[in-house]
N, C-alpha and C positions, 0 to 999 in steps of 0.2 A: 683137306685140312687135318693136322693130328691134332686128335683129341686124346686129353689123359682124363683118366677113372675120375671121375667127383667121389671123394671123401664124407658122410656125414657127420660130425662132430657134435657129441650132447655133451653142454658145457656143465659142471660142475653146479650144483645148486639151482638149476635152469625150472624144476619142476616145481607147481607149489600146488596146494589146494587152500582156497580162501571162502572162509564164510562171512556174509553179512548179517552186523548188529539187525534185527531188527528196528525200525523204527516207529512202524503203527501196529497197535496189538490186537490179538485177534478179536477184541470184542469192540475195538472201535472199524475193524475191518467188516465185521457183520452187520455192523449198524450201517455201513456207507450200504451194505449188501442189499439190506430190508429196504434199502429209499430207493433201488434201482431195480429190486426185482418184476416189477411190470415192463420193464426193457428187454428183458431177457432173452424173447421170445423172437424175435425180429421189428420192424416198422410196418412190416404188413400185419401185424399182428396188433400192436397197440394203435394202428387206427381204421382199423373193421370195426363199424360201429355196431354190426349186432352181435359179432362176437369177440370181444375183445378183455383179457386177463383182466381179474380187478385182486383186490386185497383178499379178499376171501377164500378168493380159487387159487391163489395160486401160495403153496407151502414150501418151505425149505424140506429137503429130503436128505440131503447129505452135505459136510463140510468137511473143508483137510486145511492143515496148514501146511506147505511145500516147500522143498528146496527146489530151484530150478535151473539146471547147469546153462553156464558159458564158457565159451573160451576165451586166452588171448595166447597170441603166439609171436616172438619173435626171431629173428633170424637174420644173419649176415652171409653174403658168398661171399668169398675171397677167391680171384683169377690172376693169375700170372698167365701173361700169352703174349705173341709178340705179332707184330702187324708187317708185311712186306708190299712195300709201297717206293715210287718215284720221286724225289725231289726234285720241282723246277730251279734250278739256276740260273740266273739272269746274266749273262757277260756284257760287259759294256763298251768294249775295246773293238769297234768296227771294221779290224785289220786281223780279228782271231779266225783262223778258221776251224781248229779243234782245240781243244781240252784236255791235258792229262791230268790224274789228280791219283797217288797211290798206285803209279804202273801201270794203268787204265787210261786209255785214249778215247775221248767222247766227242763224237760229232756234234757241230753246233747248228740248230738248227734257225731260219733266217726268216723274220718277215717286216722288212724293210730293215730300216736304220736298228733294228732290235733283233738279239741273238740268244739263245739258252740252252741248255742241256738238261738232260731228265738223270739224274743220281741215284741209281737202286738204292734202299735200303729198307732195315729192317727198326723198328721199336720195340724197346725191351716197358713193355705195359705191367701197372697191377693197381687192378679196380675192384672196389668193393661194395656192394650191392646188399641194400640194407629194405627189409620185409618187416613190419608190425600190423599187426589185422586183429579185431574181438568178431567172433563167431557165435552165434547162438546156437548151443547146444541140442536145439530143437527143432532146426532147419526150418525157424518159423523168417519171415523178410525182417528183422529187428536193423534196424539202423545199428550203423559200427558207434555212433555217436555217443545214441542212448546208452550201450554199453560199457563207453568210457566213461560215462558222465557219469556211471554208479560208481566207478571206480576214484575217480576225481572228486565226490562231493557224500560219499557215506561211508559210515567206519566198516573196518573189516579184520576177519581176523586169521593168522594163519593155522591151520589145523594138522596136526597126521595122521587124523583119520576122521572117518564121517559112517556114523553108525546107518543102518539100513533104515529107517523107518522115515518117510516125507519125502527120500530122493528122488525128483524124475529121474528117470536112467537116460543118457545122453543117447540122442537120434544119432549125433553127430560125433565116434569114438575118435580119440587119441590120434591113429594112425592117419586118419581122412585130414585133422588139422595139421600134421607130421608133411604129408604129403600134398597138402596144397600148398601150403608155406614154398617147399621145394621146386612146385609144379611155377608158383609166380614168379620164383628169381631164377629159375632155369629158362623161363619166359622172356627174359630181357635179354636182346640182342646183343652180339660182345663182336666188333667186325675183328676178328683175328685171323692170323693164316697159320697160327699151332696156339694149342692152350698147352703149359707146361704144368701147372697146378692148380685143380679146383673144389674147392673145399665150402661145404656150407659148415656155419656154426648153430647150433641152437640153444639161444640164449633165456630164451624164457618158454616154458609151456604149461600155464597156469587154466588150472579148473576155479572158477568160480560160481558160489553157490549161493543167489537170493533168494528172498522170504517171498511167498507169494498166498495169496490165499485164495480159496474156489470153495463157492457155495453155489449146490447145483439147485432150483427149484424145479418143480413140479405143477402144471398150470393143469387141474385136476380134470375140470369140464374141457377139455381140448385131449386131453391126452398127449401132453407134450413137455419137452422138458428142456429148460435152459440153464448156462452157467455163466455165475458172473462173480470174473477175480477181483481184489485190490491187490495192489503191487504193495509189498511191506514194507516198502522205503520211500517211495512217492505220493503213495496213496491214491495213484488214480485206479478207475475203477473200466474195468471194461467189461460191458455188458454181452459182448461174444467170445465169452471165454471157452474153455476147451478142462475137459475132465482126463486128465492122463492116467492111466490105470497102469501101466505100465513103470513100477517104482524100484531101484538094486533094490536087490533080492541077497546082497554078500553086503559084509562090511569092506570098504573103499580105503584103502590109507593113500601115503605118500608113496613107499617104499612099492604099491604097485603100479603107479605110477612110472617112477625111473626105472623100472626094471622095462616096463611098456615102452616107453621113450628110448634107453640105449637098446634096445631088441630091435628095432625101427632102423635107428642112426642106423646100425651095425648090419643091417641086412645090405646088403650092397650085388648089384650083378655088373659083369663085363659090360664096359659102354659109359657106366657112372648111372646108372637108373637106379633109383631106391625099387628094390625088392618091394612087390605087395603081398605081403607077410599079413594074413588077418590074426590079430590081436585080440580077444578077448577077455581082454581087462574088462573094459565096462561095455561092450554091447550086446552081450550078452546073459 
């Protein structure tokens, strides 16, 4: 089969970085903190009955307010390729015994009263193949769901830049959402017998950044220590939460961004494979 180069294409505006409003503030996120901190610990913990956290023992020790990256990514392939395949012909005429059709003489072939011919030919095809996916920035198993649904039901706002100080720094960088996007529609099967043109577009590859808050306690007489977030938009709380110490260390804009994105698109090798070009915009 001839295959031609795939093209990657960063479209115009495709990059953004999006902060959400806040919606529960940090001192009504501590107060959810103080009703759940004897959770913190695990279930085998709050019910050992001779030793088990009570209000006393167990202290706050440290708190943050955080941003916490996602992603969303969208993307279109576009294929031009042509298919070479047989047309059955049906003849009905019981006294034929071939076919010419365009200087070509085609045997017909017989089973009983029923007669036909196979027609080479070729299709001139073009299909388009369409990718959108939200990614946790954290390579924590978050539902794609959950991730829309901040997106569909909380304000937000676009930014061009995002000072250092709260950021988790994304587990999951730019080039890994670049290349999975890529890796799903190059995934879908195209029966063709030559591709003449194929092109991915990338239409959107948006950072998004919610409020999340972490207060870690201290269960004194155990020597042990647990975390537990509220989400700043929903306000649920979960009592196994995770202390990420790990926050940019640079300040973040847009403009690093598209330079990250068309670096990517443009990296291209013989075959049509995206180059794995490591980018250290944010993973570093």
């Amino acid at each position: 089969m001839s295959i031609a180069q795939q093209f990657i294409q960063l479209q115009a505006e495709a990059t953004h970085i999006y902060r959400f409003d806040e919606v529960y503030s940090f001192r009504a996120a501590q107060e959810q903190a103080e009703k759940e901190k004897l959770n913190a610990f695990g279930m085998l913990a709050k019910f050992t009955p001779w030793n088990r956290p009570k209000e006393d023992t167990v202290l706050l020790s440290r708190s943050e307010a955080r941003m916490e990256p996602f992603w969303h990514v969208k993307a279109t392939r576009s294929v031009d390729y042509t298919c070479a395949l047989q047309y059955p012909i049906s003849v009905h005429n019981p006294y034929a015994q071939k076919v010419s059709l365009l200087g070509t003489s085609f045997e017909l072939a017989r089973q009983g009263d029923k007669a036909k011919f196979d027609l080479p030919a070729e299709e001139h095809c073009h299909r388009k193949l369409a990718f959108s996916s939200f990614l946790d920035g954290l390579q924590r198993p978050i539902k794609e769901s959950v991730l829309e649904n901040y997106c569909n039901k909380y304000r937000f706002q676009e930014v061009e830049e995002i000072a250092v100080e709260g950021m988790v720094k994304p587990l999951i960088p730019q080039q890994t959402v670049i290349q999975q996007a890529c890796a799903q529609l190059n995934g879908q099967a195209i029966n063709a017998h030559a591709i003449q043109s194929d092109s991915v577009l990338l239409e959107d590859i948006s950072l998004y950044l919610r409020p999340v808050f972490a207060f870690e306690f201290i269960w004194s007489t155990a020597d042990k220590s647990g975390v537990i977030e509220v989400d700043g938009l929903t306000g649920a709380v979960r009592t196994d939460g995770q202390w990420f110490a790990d926050k940019l260390d640079r300040l973040l804009t847009r403009d690093m961004l598209v330079d990250a994105s068309a670096e990517l698109a443009g990296a291209l090798i013989p075959g049509g494979g995206l180059a794995v070009k490591v980018l250290h915009k944010l993973s570093e």
